[in-house]
N, C-alpha and C positions, 0 to 999 in steps of 0.2 A: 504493500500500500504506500504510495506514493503520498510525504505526509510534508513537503515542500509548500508557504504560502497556505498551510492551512495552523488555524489552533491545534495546539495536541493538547488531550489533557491525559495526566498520568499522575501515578504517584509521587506526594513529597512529606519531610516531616516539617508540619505548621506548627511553629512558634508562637501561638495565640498571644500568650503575655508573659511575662518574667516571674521566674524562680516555681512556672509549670511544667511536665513533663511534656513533650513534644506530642502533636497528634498525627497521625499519618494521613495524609487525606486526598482524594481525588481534586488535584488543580488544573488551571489551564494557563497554559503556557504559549505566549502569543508569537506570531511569525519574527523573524527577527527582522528589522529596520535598516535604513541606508548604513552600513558600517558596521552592522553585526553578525556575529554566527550563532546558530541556534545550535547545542551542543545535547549528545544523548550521555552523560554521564557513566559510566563504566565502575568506577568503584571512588570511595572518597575515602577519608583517614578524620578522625573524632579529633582536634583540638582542642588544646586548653584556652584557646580565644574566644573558641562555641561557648565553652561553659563560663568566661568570663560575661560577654555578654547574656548571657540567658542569668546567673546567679549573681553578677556583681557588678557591671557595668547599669544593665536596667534600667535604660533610661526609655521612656515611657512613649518617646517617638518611634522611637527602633524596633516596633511591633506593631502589625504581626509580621513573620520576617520566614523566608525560610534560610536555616541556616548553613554551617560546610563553609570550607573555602577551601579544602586541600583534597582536591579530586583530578579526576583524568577522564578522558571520554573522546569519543566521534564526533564530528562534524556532520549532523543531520542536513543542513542547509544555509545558505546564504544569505544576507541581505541587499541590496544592491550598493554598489561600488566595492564592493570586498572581492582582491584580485590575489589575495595572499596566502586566503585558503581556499577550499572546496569538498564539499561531500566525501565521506569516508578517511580525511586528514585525522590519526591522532594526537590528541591537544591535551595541553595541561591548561584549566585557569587559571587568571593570574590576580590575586586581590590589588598589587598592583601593576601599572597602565605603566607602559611605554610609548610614547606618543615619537620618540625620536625629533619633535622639532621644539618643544617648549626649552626655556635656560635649563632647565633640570636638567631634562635628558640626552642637551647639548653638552653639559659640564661632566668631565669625567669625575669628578668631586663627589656625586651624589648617582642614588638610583631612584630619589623622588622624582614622580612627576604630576604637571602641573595640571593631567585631566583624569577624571574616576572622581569614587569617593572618596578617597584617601587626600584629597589636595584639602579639603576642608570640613569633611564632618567625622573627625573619629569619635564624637560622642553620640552620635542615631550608629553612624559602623552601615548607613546604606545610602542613595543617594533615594530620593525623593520619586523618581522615576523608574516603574516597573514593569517588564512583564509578562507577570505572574498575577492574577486573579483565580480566588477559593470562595464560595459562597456570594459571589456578587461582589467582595470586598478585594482592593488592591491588596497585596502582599507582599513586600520590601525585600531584595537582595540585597542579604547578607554580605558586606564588605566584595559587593557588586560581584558576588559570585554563586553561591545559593549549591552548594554542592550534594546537600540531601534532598536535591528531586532527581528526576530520572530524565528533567532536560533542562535544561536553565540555557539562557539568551544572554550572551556578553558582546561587549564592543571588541571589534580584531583587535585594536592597540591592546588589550587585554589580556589576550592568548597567546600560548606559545606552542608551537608545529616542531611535533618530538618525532624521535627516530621509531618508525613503524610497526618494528620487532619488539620495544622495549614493553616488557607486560606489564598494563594500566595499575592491575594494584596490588602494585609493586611502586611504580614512579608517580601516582598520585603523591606520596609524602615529601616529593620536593615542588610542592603545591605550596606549604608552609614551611612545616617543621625543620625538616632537615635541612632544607636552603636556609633556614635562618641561624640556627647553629653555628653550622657548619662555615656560613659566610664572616661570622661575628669572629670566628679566630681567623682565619684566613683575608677573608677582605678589608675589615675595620681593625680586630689588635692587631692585624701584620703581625701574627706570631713569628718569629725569626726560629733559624736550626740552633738546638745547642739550650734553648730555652729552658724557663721554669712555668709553667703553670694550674692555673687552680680553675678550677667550673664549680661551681654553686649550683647545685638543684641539677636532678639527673633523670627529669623526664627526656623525650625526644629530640628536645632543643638541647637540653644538656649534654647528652651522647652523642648528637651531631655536633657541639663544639667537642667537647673531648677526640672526635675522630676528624677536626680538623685541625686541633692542637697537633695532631701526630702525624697528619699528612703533612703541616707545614716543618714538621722537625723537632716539635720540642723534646727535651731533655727526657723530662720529668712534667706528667701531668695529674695531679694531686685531684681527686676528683670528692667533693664535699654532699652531704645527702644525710637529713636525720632518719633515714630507711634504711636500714644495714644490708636489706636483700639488693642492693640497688647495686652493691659492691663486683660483685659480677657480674655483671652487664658492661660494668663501668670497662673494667679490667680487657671485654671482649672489644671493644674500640678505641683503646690502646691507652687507658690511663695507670701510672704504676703505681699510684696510689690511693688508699681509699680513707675519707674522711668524716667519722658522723659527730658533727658538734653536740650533741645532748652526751656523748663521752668522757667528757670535761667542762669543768665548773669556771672557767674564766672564756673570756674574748676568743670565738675561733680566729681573730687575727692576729694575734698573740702565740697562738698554737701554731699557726701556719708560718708564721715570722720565724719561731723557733724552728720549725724541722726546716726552712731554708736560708736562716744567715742573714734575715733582715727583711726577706716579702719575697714575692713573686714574681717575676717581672710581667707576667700576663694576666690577669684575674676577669672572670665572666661570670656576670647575674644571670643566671636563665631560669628565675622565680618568677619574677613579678611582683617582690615582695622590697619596698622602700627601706627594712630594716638590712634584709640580705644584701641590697646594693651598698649601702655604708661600708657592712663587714668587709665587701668584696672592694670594695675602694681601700679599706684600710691595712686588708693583705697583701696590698702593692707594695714593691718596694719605692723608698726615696729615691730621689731622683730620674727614675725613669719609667715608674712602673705605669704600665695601663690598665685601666679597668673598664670593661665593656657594658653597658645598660642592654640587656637583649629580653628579657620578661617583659612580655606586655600588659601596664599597667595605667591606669590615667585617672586614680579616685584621692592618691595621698601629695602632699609634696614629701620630697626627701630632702636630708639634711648633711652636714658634713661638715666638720675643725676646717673653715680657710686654711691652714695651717698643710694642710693634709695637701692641699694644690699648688701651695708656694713651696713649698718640699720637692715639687718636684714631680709628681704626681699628675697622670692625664686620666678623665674622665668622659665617655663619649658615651655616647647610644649608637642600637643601628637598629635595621629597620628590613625585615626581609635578608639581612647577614650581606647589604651591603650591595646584592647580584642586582642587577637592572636588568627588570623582569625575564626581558621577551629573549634577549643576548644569554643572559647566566643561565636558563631551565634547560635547555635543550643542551648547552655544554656539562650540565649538572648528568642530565639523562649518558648523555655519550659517555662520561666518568663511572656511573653504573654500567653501562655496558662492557667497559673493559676494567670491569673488575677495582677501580679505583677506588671507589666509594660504596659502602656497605649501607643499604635496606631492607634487605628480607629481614635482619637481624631486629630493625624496632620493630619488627610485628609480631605481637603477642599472641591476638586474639584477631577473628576473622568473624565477620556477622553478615547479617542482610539489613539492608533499609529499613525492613520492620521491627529490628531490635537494635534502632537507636540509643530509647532511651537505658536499654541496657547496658550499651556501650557508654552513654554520658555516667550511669553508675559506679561505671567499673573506673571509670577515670579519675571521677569525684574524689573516690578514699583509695586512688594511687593503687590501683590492682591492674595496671596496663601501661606498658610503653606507648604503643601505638592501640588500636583496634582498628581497620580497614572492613567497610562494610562494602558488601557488593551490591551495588545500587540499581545494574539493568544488563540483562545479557549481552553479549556482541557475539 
């Protein structure tokens, strides 16, 4: 059946309102417009950003929403002037947009760009314009991605056209997770060979930096987690050390200071947590230590001793680990294909779109690396 230029309606999980459990529901999914592709989703991967939004972000615009943003899929069909892909193209969404001609995208400095949602609403986390309609009522894309339905409509500057062979869900997770890791010791610490570093927090984002600390060469990569099962996992992407701060009574920056002769020279937050970014600021060493912001967070301010910056000390964020979008996924995919970089390895657990919110469960109280649900056959 030929479903080009017509509505499709299928399965997605609706996000009615915040801090409820997702519904499954029959929606409709509209043709995609001048400059987009109508995408049939293949498999997605559970985020800790879904669950930000849905239990902590909440803000009261950004519903009903469907959610996902780290998926892979088919190219159902076109919209007119899209000359970049075509029917049957495997893609990865991209939450953010490479436009290639705004200052951003022109700067090698940054992987921001100046159109999507991400130029200006990370508090809704969708842009105002949909479409997706359930019940007569609009339904908001998810940080302009929506990757638990079984088709979601993006702008091309959005998508990225991956190698054909690579299996969907398998490279769905450099959707988010693992390109953001992963980029944050690689593209923004410029981990150097020879190094010392430390990763905070050892979900997915934390074991893709851990295995880009060790791609880039570090020494010694200390890997921090009040989960002690976390320790091996750590170990299998290459960190030689494992560290649970509830094992001692003073400062883990103090403990880390001690086992390396003053700090680390690399340090990465991949919480989300305003206290852990301090710790991780203050395991740096003086004079040149870097500490990476990579947890996504936007409800606290954080704080920090001036003292700690004039020392010597550099402080950054990164944002997607740095890659520009549409250029870094498909060099990310090519690196899994020759064996460069390890994913099967965050996949825990394996679901279907119907047991979302099982998979949001199992995330919640830390029972999953990844979960990967299969969202629609191919």
């Amino acid at each position: 059946m030929d479903t080009a230029g017509k509505v499709i309606k299928c399965k997605a999980a609706v996000a009615w309102e915040p801090n409820k459990p997702l519904v499954i529901e029959d929606i409709e999914v509209a043709p995609p417009q001048a400059n987009e592709v109508r995408i049939k989703i293949v498999a997605t991967g559970v985020c800790h950003t879904d669950l930000y939004h849905l239990f902590e972000g909440m803000h009261k615009d950004g519903f009903p929403a469907v959610l996902g943003h780290e998926g892979a899929g088919i190219v159902e069909s076109v919209g007119p002037g899209v000359s970049e892909f075509q029917p049957g193209d495997r893609v990865i969404p991209l939450f953010i947009s490479q436009c290639r001609e705004c200052r951003f995208c022109k700067s090698p400095k940054t992987n921001q760009c100046e159109k999507g949602w991400a130029a200006d609403h990370y508090d809704v986390m969708a842009l105002a314009d949909s479409r997706f309609t359930c019940k007569g009522k609009k339904v908001l894309q998810f940080m302009g991605t929506s990757t638990f339905s079984e088709y979601t409509v993006m702008n091309q500057i959005a998508v990225a056209k991956i190698d054909p062979a690579a299996p969907l869900d398998k490279v769905c997770l450099l959707g988010c997770g693992v390109c953001t890791g992963f980029g944050a010791a690689v593209n923004t610490a410029k981990v150097e060979p020879g190094s010392t570093c430390a990763v905070f927090g050892l979900g997915a984002v934390g074991l893709a930096a851990v295995m880009g600390c060790k791609f880039a060469g570090a020494k010694r990569i200390i890997a921090v987690d009040t989960n002690p099962e976390k320790a091996e996992k750590a170990r299998v992407f290459g960190a030689t050390d494992f560290v649970n701060p509830k094992d001692y009574n003073r400062p883990i920056s103090k403990v880390l200071a001690e086992m390396t002769n003053g700090g680390v020279d690399y340090s990465l937050e991949c919480v989300g947590n305003v206290d852990v970014m301090r710790s991780a600021l203050e395991s740096c060493m003086k004079g040149w230590g870097v500490s990476v912001v990579v947890g996504w967070t936007d409800k606290h301010d954080f704080s920090a001793r001036p003292i700690q910056l004039i020392a010597g000390r550099t402080w950054k964020g990164t944002l997607f680990g740095g890659f520009k979008s549409k250029d870094g996924v498909p060099q990310m995919v090519k690196a899994y294909m020759e064996r460069k970089v390890k994913l099967d390895e965050f996949i825990t657990h394996n679901m279907t779109l119907a047991q979302v919110n099982e998979a949001v469960e199992l995330m919640k109280r830390g029972g999953c690396i990844r979960t990967v649900l299969s969202v629609s056959r191919h």
